[in-house]
C-alpha positions in Angstrom: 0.0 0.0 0.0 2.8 2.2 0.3 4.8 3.0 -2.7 8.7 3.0 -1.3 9.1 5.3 -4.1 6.7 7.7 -3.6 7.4 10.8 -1.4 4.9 9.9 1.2 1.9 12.6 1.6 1.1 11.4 5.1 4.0 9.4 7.0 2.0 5.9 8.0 1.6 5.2 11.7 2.2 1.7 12.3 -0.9 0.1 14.1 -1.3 -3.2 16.0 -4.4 -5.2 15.4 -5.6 -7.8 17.1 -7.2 -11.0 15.0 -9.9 -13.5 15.9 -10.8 -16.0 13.6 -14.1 -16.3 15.4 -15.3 -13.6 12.8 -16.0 -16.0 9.9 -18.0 -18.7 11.8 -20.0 -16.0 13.9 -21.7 -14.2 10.8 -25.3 -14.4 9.7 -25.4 -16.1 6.1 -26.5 -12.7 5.2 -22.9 -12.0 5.4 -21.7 -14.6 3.5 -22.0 -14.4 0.4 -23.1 -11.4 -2.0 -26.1 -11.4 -3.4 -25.3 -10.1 -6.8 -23.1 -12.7 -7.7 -24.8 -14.8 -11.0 -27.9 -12.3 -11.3 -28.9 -10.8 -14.5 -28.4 -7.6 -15.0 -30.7 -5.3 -12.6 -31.6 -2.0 -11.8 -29.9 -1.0 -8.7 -32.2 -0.9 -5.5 -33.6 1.9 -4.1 -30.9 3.1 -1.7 -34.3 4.0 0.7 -35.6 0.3 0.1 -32.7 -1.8 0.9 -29.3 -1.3 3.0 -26.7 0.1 2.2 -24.8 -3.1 1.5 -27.6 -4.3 -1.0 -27.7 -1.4 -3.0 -23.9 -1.7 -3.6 -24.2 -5.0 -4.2 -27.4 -5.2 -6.8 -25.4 -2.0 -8.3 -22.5 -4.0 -8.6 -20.3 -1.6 -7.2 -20.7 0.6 -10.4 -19.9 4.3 -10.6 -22.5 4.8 -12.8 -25.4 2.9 -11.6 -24.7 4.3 -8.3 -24.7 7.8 -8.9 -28.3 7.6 -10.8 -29.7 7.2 -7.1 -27.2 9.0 -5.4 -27.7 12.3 -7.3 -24.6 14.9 -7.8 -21.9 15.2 -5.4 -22.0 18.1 -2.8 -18.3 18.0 -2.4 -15.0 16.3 -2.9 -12.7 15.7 0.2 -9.5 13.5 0.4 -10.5 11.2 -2.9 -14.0 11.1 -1.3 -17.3 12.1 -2.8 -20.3 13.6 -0.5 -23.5 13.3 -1.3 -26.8 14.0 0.5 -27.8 11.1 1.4 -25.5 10.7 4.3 -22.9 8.2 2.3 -19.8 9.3 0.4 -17.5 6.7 -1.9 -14.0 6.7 -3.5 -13.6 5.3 -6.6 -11.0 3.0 -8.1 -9.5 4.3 -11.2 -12.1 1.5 -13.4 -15.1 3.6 -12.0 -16.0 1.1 -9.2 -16.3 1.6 -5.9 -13.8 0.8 -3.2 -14.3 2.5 0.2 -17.9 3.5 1.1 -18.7 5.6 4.1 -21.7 6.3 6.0 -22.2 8.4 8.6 -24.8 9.7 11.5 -26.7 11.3 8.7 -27.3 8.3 7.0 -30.6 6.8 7.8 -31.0 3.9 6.3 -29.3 -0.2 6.8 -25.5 -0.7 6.8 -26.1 -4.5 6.2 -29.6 -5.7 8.0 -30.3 -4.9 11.2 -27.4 -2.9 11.8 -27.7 1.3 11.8 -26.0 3.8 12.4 -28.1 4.6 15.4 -27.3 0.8 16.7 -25.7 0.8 20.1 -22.0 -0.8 20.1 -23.4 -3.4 22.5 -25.9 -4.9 20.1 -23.9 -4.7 17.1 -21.3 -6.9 18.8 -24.2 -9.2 19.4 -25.6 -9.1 16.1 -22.2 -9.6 14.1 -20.1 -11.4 16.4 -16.8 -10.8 17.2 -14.9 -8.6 15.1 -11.6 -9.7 13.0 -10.1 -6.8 13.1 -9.5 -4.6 16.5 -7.6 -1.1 16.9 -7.9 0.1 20.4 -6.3 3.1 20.0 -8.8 4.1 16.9 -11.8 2.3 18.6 -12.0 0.4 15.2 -13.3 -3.1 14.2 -13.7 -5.0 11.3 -15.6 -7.5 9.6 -14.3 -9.9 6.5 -16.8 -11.6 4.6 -16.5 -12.9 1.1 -17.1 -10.3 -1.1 -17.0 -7.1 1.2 -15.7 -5.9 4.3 -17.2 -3.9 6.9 -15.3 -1.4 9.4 -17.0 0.1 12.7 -15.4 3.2 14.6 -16.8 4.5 17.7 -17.6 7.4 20.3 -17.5 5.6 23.0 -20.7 3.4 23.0 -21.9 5.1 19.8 -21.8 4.5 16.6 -19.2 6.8 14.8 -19.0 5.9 11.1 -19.4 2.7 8.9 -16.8 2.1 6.3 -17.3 -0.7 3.2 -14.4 -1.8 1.4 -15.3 -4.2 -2.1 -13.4 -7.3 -2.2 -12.8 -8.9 -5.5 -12.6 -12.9 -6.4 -10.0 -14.4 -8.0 -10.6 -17.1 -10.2 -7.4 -17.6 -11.9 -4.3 -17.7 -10.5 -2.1 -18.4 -13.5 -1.3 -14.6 -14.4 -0.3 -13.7 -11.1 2.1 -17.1 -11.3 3.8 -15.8 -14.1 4.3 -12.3 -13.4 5.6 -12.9 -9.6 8.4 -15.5 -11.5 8.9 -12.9 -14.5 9.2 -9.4 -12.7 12.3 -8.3 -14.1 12.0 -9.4 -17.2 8.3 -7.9 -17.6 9.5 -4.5 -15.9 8.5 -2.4 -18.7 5.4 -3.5 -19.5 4.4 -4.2 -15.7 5.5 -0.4 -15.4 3.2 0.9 -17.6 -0.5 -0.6 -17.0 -2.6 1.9 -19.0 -0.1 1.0 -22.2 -0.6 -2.9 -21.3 -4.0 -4.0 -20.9 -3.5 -7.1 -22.9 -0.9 -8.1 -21.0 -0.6 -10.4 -18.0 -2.3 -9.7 -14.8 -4.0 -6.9 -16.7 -5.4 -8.8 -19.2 -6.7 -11.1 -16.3 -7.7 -8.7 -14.4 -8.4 -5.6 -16.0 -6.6 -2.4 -15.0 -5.6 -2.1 -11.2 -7.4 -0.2 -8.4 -5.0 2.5 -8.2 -1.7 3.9 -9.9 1.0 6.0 -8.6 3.2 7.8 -10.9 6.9 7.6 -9.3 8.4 10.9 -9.9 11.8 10.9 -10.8 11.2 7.6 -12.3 8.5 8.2 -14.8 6.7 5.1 -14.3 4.0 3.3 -11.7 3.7 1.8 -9.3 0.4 0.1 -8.8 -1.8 -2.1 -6.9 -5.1 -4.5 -6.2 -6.1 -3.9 -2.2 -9.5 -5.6 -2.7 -7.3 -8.7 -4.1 -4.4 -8.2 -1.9 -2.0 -7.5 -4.1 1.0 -4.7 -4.9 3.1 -3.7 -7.5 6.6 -1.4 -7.1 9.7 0.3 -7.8 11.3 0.9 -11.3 11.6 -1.7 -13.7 14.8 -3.5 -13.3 13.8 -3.9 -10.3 10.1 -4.1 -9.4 8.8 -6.3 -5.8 5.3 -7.6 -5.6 3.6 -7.7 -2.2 1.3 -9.9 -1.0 -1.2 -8.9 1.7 -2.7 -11.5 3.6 -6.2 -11.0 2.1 -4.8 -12.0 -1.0 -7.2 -14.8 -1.9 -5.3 -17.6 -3.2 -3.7 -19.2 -0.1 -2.8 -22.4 -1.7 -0.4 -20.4 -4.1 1.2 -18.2 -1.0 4.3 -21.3 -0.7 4.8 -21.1 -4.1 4.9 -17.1 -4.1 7.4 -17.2 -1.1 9.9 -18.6 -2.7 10.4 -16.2 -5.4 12.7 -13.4 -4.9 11.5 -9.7 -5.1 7.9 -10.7 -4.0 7.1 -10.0 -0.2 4.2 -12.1 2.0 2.6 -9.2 4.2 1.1 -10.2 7.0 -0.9 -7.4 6.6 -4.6 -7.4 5.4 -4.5 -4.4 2.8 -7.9 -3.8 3.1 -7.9 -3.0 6.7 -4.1 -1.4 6.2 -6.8 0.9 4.1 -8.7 1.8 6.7 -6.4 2.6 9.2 -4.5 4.8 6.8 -7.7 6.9 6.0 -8.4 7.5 9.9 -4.7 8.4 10.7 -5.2 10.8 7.7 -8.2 12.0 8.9 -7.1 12.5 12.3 -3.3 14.2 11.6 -5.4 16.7 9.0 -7.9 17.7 11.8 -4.9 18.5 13.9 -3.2 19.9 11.3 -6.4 22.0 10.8 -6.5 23.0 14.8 -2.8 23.8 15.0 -2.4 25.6 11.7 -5.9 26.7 10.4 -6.8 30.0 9.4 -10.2 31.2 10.5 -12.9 33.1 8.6 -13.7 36.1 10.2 -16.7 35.1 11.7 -14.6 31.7 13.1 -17.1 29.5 11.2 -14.9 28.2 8.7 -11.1 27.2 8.7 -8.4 27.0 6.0 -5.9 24.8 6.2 -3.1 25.2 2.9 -1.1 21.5 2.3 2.0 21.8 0.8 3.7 19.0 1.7 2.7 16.2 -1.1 3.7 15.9 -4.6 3.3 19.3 -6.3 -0.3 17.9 -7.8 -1.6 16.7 -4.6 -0.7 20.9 -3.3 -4.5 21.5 -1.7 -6.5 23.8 0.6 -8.9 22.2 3.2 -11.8 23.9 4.4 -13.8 22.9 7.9 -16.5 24.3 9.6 -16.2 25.4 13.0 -16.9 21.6 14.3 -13.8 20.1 12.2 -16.2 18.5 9.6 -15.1 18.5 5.6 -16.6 21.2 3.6 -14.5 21.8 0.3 -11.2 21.3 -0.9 -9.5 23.2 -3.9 -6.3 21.9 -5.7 -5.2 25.4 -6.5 -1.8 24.6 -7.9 1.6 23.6 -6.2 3.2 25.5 -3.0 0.6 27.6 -1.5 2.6 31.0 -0.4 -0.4 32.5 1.2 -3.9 32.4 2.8 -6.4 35.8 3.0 -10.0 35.5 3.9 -11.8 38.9 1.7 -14.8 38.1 3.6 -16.7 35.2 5.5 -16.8 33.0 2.3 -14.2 34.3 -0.1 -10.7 33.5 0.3 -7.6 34.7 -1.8 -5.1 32.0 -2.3 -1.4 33.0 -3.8 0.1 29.7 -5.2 3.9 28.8 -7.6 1.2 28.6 -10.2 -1.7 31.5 -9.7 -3.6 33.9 -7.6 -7.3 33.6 -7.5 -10.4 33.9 -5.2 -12.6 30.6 -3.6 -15.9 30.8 -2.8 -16.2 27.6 0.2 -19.9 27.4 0.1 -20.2 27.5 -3.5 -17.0 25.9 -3.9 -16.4 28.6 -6.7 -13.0 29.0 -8.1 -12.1 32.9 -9.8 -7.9 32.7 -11.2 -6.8 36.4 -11.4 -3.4 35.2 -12.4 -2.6 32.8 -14.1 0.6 30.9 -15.7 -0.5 31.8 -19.1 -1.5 35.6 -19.9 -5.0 35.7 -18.9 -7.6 38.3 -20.8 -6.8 42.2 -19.6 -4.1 41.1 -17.4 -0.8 42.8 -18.2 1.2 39.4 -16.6 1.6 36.0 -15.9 2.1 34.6 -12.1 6.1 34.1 -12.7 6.4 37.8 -12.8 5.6 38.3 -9.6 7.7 39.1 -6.5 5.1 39.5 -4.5 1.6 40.3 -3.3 -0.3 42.6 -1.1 -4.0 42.8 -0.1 -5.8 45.0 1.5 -9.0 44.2 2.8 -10.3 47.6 3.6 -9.8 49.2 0.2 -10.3 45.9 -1.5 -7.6 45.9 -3.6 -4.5 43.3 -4.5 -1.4 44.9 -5.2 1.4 42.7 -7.1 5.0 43.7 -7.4 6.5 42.7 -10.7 9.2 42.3 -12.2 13.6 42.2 -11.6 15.5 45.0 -12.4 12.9 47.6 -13.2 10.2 46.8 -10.6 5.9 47.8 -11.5 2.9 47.8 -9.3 -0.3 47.1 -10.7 -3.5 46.8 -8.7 -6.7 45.0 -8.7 -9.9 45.5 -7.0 -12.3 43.4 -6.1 -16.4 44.0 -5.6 -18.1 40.8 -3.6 -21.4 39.9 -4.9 -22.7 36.6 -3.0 -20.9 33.8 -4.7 -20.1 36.3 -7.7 -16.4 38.6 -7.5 -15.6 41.1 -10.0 -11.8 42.2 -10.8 -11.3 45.7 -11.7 -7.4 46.6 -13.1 -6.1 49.7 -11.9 -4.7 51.7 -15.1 
């Protein structure tokens, strides 16, 4: 899951986890086996006339069958999308979906019987005991055939619910070959888009997710809801495989090769515990380093730290809940709030106005010459703003320095830029 490559956007905390293999005898036959295996093809369920779990099921997981009942998104946040209902899902790169969370808005069925509203007490009862247990995160964890299912807590409350897809695998022989041939398919294994036909893609179709490896100029890639992982350059590419991986008669064979790793890991719940740490370092990120609207209900928190695309701003409300994020460009140099709901971000790549509520981006300057604006955002030294006079002031330029100005008018979730001549 993580790419030794990559330059890390959050460091991973190592977690321990306790394991009972009570989980699998305990569950209801529910459980057991998904329900959309072998049908015909269906209109999804209404997600207000089944659970949550059958609706992803009779939708088969599908971004676009999903989305027909779950409407528009209302925002994106950390690869997630919101939507009304109470549920929001990230997407694997072949439009299906991987991790689905609910929430105490969500009023509906996790899986039957079980709410968000169900006390911790009679959810234990109900499923069992859990696989999976993090103390520290007061998480636990269900594994079941085809999905798996993720509880965390306040307490004796219900927190969130978190569904994770997990994918079959019916034939073994392409994962055979590649782990024996890793070397000598490094180029090919390095470029998945460009080799569909090819091995484990043709198998299996494209992976979940892809990393580009800067510096390297190809991927690394993986398969968490098979249990499998792909990285490092070419000549010399490792496979790892996580222990949901679900061929265990192959593992012997698999360990004896070199440059492929048995995890003892389950990279599904590896998944999990990566989005709460996430979660939990960007609130305190957020508390430590925020930036407050002037009326305190909304806090901005610039992340420069990442790759230069993954460069964001988060927005909270008061309460430390996700509003909007905006991938304004790489390095963010500074933060100004213009009023309660428009902020001015100055970015390596532009300077532009936000709207949060509206999530409305305005780009004053840009890299390329915009339309009446006498420069580009290299030419700048630096910026000034001035909240009373509304105006934004940019220095430009080396040896012979110039000041132009800008003003700004605020019209609800409309701005207007007047240049100064």
């Amino acid at each position: 899951m993580i790419v030794k490559y990559m330059i890390a956007l959050v460091s991973s905390v190592c977690l321990s986890a306790t394991v009972s293999a009570a989980a699998y005898s305990v569950a209801p036959s529910w459980q057991q086996a998904d329900s959309s295996q072998g049908m015909h093809a269906q209109a999804v369920q209404e997600l207000s006339q089944t659970s949550l779990l059958g609706f992803l099921q009779t939708g088969k997981w599908q971004r676009d069958t999903l989305r027909r009942q779950l409407g528009q998104p209302v925002k994106t946040f950390d690869g997630y999308e919101y939507f009304q209902k109470g549920v929001a899902v990230k997407w694997d790169e072949n439009e299906r979906a991987f991790g689905v969370l609910a929430d105490s808005a969500f009023t509906g069925e996790i899986v039957p019987g079980i709410t968000v509203q169900t006390a911790k007490k009679e959810l234990l009862r109900k499923l069992g005991t859990p696989l999976f247990s993090q103390q520290k995160q007061e998480l636990i964890g269900y594994a079941y055939p085809n999905y798996y299912l993720f509880v965390t807590f306040a307490g004796e409350k219900v927190k969130a619910f978190s569904l994770y897809r997990r994918d079959p695998l019916t034939d073994t022989r392409a994962i055979l070959d590649m782990a024996r041939h890793l070397q000598e398919y490094g180029e090919k294994l390095a470029e998945p888009a460009n080799s569909g036909s090819f091995s484990i893609f043709a198998a299996w179709g494209q992976p979940d997710f892809t990393y580009h490896l800067h510096g390297i100029g190809t991927y690394a890639w993986e398969y968490p809801s098979r249990g499998i992982a792909y990285d490092g350059a070419p000549e010399d590419g490792t496979l790892t495989i996580y222990s949901n991986f679900p061929a265990k008669s192959e593992l012997p064979a698999l360990a004896k090769l070199p440059h492929v790793t048995i995890s003892a890991e389950d990279a599904l719940f590896l998944a999990e515990k990566e989005r709460i740490e996430l979660e939990k370092a960007n609130v305190a990120r957020a508390k430590s380093e925020g930036i407050a609207s002037p009326d305190q209900k909304t806090i901005a928190v610039p992340d420069s730290e990442g790759l230069y695309s993954s460069t964001n701003i988060r927005f909270y409300n008061k309460d430390y809940q996700p509003l909007a994020q905006l991938y304004p460009g790489h390095f963010v140099n500074k933060l100004t709030w213009l009023d309660n709901n428009w902020i001015l971000y100055d970015t390596m790549l532009g300077v532009g106005a936000y709207h949060v509520p509206a999530q409305k981006n305005s780009v004053i300057v840009a890299m390329d010459k915009q339309p009446g604006v006498p420069f580009t955002v290299f030419d700048i030294n630096q910026t000034r703003i001035n909240t009373t006079k509304k105006e934004i002031v940019f220095e430009v330029g080396t040896e012979a320095k110039k000041l132009y100005t800008v003003t700004y008018q605020i019209a609800g979730e409309r701005i207007f830029f007047t240049w100064k001549k």
